[in-house]
DOTITOR-643473 format. One line per field, with one value per residue (C-alpha): residue number from 1; chain; x, y negated, z negated. Coordinates in steps of 0.001 Angstrom, whole numbers, plus 524288, in hexadecimal, padded with zeros to 5 digits. Example, Ala and Ser with C-alpha at 12.3 -4.5 7.8 and 13.67 -1.06 7.14 Angstrom:
lopa = 1; 2 $
lomi = A; A $
c1 = 8300C; 83566 $
c2 = 81194; 80424 $
c3 = 7E188; 7E41C $
// end
This chain:
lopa = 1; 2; 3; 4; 5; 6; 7; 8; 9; 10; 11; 12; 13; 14; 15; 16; 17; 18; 19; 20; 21; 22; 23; 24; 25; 26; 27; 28; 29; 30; 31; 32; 33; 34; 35; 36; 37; 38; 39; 40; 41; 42; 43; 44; 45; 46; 47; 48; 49; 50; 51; 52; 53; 54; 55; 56; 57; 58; 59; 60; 61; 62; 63; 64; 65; 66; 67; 68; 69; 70; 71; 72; 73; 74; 75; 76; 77; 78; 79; 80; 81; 82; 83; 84; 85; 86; 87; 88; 89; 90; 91; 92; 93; 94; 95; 96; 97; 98; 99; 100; 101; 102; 103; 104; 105; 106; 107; 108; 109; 110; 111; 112; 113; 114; 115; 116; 117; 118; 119; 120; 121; 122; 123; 124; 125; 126; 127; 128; 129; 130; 131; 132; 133; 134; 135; 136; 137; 138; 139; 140; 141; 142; 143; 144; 145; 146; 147; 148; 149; 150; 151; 152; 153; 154; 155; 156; 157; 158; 159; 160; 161; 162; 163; 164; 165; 166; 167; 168; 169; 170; 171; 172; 173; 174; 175; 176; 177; 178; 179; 180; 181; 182; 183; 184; 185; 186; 187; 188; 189; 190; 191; 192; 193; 194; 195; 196; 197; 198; 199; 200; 201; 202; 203; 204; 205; 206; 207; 208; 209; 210; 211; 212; 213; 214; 215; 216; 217; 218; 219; 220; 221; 222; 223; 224; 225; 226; 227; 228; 229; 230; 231; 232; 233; 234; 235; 236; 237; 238; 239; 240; 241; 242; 243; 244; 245; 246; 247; 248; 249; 250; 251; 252; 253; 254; 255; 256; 257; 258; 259; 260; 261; 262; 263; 264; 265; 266; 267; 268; 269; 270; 271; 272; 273; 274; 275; 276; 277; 278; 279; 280; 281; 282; 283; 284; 285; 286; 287; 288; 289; 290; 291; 292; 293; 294; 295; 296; 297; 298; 299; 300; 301; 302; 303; 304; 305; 306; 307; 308; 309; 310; 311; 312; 313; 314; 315; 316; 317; 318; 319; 320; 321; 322; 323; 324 $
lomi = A; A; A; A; A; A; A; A; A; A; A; A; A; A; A; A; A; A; A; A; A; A; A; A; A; A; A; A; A; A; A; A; A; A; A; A; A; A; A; A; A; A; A; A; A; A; A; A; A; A; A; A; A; A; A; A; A; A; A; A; A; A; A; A; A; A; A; A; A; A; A; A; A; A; A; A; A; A; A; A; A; A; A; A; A; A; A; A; A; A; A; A; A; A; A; A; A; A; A; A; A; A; A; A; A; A; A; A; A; A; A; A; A; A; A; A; A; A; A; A; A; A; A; A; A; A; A; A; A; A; A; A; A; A; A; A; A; A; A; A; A; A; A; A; A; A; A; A; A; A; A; A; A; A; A; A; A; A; A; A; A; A; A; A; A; A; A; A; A; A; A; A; A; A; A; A; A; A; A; A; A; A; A; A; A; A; A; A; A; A; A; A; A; A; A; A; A; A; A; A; A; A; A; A; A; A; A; A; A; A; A; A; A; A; A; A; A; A; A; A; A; A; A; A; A; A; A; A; A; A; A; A; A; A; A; A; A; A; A; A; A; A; A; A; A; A; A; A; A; A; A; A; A; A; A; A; A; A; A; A; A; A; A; A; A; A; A; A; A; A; A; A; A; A; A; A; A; A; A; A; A; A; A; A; A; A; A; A; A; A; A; A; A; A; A; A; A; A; A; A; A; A; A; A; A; A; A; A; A; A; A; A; A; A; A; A; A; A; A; A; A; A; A; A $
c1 = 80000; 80552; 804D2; 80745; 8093F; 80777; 80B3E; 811F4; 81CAF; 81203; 80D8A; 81B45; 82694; 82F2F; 82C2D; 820B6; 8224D; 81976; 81F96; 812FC; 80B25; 81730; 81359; 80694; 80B06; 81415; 81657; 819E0; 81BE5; 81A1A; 81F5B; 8160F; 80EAA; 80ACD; 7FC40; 80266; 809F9; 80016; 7FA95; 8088C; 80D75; 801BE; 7FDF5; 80081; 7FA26; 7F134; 7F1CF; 7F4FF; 7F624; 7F607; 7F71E; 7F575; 7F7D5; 7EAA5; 7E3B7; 7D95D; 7CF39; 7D791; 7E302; 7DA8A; 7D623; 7E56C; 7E780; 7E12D; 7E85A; 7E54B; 7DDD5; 7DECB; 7E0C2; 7E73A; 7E6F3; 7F414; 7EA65; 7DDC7; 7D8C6; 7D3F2; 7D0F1; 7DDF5; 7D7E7; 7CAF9; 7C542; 7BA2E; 7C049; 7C812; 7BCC9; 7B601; 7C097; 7C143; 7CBBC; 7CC14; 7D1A1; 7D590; 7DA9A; 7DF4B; 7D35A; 7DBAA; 7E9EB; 7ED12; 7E3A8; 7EB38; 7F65F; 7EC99; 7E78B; 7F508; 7F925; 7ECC7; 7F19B; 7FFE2; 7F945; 7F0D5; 7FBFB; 80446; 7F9BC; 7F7BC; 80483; 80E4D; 817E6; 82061; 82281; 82750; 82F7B; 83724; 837AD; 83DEB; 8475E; 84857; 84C97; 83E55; 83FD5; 84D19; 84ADB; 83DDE; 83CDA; 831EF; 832DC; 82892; 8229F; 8184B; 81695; 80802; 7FC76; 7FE8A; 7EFCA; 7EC4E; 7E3A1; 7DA17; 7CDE4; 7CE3B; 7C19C; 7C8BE; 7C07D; 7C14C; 7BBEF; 7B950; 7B77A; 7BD13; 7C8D7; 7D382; 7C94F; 7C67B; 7D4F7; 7D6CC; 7CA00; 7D097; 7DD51; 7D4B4; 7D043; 7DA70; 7E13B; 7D505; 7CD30; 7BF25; 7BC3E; 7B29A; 7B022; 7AA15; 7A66F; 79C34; 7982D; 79CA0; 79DCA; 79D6F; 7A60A; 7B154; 7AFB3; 7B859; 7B0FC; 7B019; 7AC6C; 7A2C8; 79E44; 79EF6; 79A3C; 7A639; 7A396; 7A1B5; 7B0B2; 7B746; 7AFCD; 7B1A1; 7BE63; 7CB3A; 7D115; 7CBB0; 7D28F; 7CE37; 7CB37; 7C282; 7C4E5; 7C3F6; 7B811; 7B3FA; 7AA85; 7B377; 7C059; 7C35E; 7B873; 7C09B; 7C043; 7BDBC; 7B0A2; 7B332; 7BF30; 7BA28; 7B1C7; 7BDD7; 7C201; 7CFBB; 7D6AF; 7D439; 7DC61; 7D8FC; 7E028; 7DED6; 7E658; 7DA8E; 7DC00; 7DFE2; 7D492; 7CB65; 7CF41; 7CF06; 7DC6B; 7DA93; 7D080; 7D829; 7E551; 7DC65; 7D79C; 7E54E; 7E883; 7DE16; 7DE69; 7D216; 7D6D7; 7E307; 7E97C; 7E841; 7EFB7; 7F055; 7F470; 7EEFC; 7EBEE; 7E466; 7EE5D; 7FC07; 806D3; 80321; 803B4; 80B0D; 8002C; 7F6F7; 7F288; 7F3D0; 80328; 802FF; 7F835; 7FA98; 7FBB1; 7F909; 80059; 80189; 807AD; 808F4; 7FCFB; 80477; 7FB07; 7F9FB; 808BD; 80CAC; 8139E; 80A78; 7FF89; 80713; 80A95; 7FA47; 7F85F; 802DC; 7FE58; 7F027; 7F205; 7F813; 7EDF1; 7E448; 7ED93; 7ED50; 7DD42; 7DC8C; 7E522; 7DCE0; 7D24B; 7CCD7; 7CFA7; 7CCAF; 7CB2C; 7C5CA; 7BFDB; 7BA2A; 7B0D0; 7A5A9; 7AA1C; 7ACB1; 7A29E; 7993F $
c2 = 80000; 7F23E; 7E7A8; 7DAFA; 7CD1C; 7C0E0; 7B508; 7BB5D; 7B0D6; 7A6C8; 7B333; 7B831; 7B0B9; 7B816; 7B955; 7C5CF; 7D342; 7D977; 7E7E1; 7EB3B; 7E7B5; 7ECE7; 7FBE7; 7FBB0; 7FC10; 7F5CF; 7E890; 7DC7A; 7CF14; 7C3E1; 7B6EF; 7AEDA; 7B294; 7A893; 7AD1B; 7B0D1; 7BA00; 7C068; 7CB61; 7D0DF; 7D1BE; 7D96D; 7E0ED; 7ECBC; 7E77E; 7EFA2; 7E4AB; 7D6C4; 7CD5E; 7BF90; 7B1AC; 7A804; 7AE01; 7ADB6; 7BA35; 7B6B1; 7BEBA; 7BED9; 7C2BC; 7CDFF; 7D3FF; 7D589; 7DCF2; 7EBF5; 7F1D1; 7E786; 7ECFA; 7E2E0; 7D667; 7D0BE; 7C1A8; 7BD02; 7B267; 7AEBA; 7A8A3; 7AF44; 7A792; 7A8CB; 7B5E4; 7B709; 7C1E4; 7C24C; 7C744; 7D062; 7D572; 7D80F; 7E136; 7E79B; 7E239; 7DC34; 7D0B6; 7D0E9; 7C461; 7C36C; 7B7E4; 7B610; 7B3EF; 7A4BC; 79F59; 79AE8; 796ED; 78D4F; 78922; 78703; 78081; 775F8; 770E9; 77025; 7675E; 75F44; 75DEE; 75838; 74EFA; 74A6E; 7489A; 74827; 750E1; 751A4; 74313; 73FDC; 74A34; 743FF; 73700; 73C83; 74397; 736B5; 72E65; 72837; 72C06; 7299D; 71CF3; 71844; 70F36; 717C8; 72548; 72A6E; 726C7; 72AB3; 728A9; 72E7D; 72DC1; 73927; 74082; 747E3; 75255; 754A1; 74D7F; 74E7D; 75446; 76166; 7641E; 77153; 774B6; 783DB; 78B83; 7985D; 79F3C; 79337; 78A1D; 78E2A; 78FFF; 78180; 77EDC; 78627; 77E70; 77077; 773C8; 775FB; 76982; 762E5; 76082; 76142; 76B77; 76A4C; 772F1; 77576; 7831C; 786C1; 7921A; 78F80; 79A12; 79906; 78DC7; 78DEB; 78E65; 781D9; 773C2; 76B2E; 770EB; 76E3F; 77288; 76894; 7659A; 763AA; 75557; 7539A; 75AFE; 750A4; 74575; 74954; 75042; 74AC1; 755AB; 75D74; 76B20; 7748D; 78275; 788D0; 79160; 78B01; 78FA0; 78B26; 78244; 77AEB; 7778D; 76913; 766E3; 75D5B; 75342; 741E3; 74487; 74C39; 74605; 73973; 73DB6; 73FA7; 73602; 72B96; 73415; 7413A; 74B57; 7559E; 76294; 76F67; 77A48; 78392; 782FF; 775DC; 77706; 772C0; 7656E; 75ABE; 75683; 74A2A; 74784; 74A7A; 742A2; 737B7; 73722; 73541; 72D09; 7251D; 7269A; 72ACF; 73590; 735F4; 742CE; 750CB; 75D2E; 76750; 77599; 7784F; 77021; 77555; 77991; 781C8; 77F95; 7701D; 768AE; 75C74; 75435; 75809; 74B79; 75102; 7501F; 741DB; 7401B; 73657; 73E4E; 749C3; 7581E; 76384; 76F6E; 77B67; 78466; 789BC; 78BA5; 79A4F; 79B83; 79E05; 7AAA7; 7AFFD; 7AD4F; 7B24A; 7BFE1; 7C019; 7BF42; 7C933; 7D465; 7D264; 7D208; 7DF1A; 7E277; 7E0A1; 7E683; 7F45D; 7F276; 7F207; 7FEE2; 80609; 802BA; 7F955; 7EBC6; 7DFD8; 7D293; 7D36E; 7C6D1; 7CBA6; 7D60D; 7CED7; 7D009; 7DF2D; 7E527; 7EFDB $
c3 = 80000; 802FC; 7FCB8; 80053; 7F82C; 80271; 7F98B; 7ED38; 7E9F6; 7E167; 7D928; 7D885; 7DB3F; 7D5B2; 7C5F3; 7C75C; 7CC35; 7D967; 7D447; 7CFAB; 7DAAF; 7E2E2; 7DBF5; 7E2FA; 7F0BD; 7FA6C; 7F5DA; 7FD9D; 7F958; 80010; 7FA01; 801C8; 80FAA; 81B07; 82062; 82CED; 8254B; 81EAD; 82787; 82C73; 81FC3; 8188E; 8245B; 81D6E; 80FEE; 80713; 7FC81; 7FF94; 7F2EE; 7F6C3; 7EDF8; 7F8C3; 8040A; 80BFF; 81128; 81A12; 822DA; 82DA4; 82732; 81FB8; 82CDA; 82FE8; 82457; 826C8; 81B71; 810F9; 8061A; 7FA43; 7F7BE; 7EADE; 7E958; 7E0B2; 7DAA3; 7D635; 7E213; 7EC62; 7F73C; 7FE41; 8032C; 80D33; 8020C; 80A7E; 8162B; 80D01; 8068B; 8136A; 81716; 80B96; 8043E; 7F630; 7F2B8; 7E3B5; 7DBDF; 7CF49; 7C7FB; 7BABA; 7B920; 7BA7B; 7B178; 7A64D; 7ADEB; 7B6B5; 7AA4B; 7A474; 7B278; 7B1C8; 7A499; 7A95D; 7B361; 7AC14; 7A0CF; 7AA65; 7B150; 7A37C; 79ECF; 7AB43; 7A3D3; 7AF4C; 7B340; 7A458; 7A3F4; 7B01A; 7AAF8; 79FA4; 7A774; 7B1BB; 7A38C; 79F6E; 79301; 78F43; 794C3; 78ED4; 7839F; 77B5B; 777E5; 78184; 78DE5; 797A8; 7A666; 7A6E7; 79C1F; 79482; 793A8; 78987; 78DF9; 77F41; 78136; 79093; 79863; 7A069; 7AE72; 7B31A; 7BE4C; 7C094; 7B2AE; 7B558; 7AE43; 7B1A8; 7B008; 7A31C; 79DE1; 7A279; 79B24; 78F49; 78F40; 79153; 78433; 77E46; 78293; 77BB7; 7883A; 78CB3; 79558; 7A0DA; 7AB7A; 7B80D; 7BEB3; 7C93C; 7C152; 7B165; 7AA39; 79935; 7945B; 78B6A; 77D4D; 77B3F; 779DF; 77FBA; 78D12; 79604; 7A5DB; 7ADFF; 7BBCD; 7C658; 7C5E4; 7B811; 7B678; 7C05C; 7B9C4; 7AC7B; 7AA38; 7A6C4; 7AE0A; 7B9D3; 7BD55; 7C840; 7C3DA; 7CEDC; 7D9DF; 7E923; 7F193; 7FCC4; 7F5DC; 7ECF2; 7F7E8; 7F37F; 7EC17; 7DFED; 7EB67; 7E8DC; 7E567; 7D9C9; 7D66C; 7D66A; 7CAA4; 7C39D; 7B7A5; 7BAFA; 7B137; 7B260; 7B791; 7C36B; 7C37B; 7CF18; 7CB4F; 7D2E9; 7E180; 7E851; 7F2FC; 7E784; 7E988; 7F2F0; 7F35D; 7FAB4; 7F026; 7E4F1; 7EA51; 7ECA9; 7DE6E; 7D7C7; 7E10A; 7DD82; 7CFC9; 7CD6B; 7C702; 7BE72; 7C2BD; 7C889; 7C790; 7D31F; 7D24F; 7E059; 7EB8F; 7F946; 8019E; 7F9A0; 7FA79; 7FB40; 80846; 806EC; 80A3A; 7FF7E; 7F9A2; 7EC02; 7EDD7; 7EFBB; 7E6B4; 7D7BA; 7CBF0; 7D1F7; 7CCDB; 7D5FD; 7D339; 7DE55; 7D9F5; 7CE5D; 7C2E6; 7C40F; 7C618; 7B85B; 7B74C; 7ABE2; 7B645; 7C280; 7B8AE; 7B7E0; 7C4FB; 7CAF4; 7BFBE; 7C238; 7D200; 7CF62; 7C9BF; 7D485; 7DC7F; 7D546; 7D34A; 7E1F2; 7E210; 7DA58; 7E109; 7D78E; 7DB6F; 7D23C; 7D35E; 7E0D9; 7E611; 7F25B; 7EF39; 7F4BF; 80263; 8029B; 80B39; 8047D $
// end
């Protein structure tokens, strides 16, 4: 049986092992695949695992001898699972492993939008300090975070965990989800609608999947609900947001910062507005990438690996589409 990784360098870059995966069959690795690339070098392919490397319809029909498909991520919509499941073939991810890093990752973002650690640390090291008549100094309002309304838009498992750590920090949680489930336990917390969050919140952060109903839908109208001061963070998936839109609004001023994990288009085309863009943080899509989370995700894509084997697959996302 062969297997076959298309884009296994993120995941692994050299700090996890593919010897366990590599005792189920015939094992390839692939650092990173162009599309074109794709069919000639899994023609062979039982199993296919893939992070970002897209499998479409058309490159599915050139594939006879595909059987599975294991996604290296959460996210599925890098493969066509309805095409897949039409011929037969599941396509497993793996729906918990990066939670409390993302969570961790928002707060590193929204620490730093409220305090600027890095820019006083190199006026310290460029002589500021040494040089300045008091014994402290600050080139940005410092923010303290207790008493601050949190946003969160999309209450599932990362959404929550941010919603956990808001509280903790002293903050007000609000949230907003098309279909809310129980709230937390903690107080104060409340449901919001989507425009009651922008208007509202002190700090808005992106916790929902994309569909193909919600593609850039934090655009001006929204935003323009949002208060002078507050702070606008995406660490879900960058095609949530109108980038124009958002570049526009901290360029204006009307609001007082934002925080990007993700943008629409990866790696990041040097005209994205964001990059030009006042008071604006982006990092490259690295919230899940701690290794405790990367550890998660290689031991539990094994593990749909060797359910598929037995003949028991898990975490498939495409059952719908199988015929019969």
């Amino acid at each position: 049986m062969e297997i076959v990784v298309l884009d296994g360098y993120t995941l692994n870059p050299g700090d996890l092992s593919w010897d366990e995966i590599g005792k189920l069959g015939e094992l390839t690795v692939y650092d990173r695949m162009a599309p074109s690339e794709i069919v000639e070098r899994t023609r062979k392919a039982e199993i296919i695992l893939t992070n970002k490397a897209p499998v479409s319809a058309i490159t599915l029909e050139k594939l006879p001898d595909l059987k599975f498909v294991t996604v290296m991520a959460t996210g599925y919509d890098i493969v066509d699972i309805a095409a897949a499941g039409l011929r037969g073939i599941p396509v497993s991810n793996v729906p918990v492993y990066g939670t409390d890093s993302v969570a961790q990752f928002v707060f590193a973002l929204l620490l730093e939008l409220s305090h600027h650690v890095g820019a006083h640390q190199e006026a310290v090291k460029a002589g500021e300090w040494a040089a300045s008549l008091d014994w402290c100094f600050w080139k940005s309002p410092q923010i303290l975070l207790k008493g601050k309304k949190m946003g969160i838009v999309g209450f599932g498992r990362i959404g929550r965990r941010v919603g956990e750590l808001a509280h903790a920090f002293g903050m007000e949680v609000m949230a907003f989800d098309p279909q809310p489930q129980e709230g937390p336990a903690y107080a104060p917390f409340s449901w919001k609608s989507l425009q009651e969050i922008f208007a509202e919140a002190d700090v808005v952060t992106l916790h929902c999947p994309q569909t193909g109903d919600n593609a850039g839908f934090v655009n001006d109208e929204l935003l323009d609900f949002m208060k002078k001061g507050a702070f606008f963070i995406n660490a879900a998936r960058g095609g949530l947001v109108n980038e124009n839109a958002l570049a526009q609004a901290l360029n204006k001023g009307s609001i007082a910062g934002a925080a990007v994990d993700v943008v629409s288009i990866e790696p990041i085309l040097p005209d994205n507005p964001l990059l030009s863009a006042q008071n604006c943080l982006i990092s490259p899509h690295i919230a899940w990438a701690t290794l405790g989370a990367r550890q998660t995700l290689m031991a539990e894509t094994i593990k749909n690996i060797k359910a598929y084997v037995s003949g028991n697959s898990i975490n498939v996302v495409n059952k719908e589409f199988f015929k019969g």
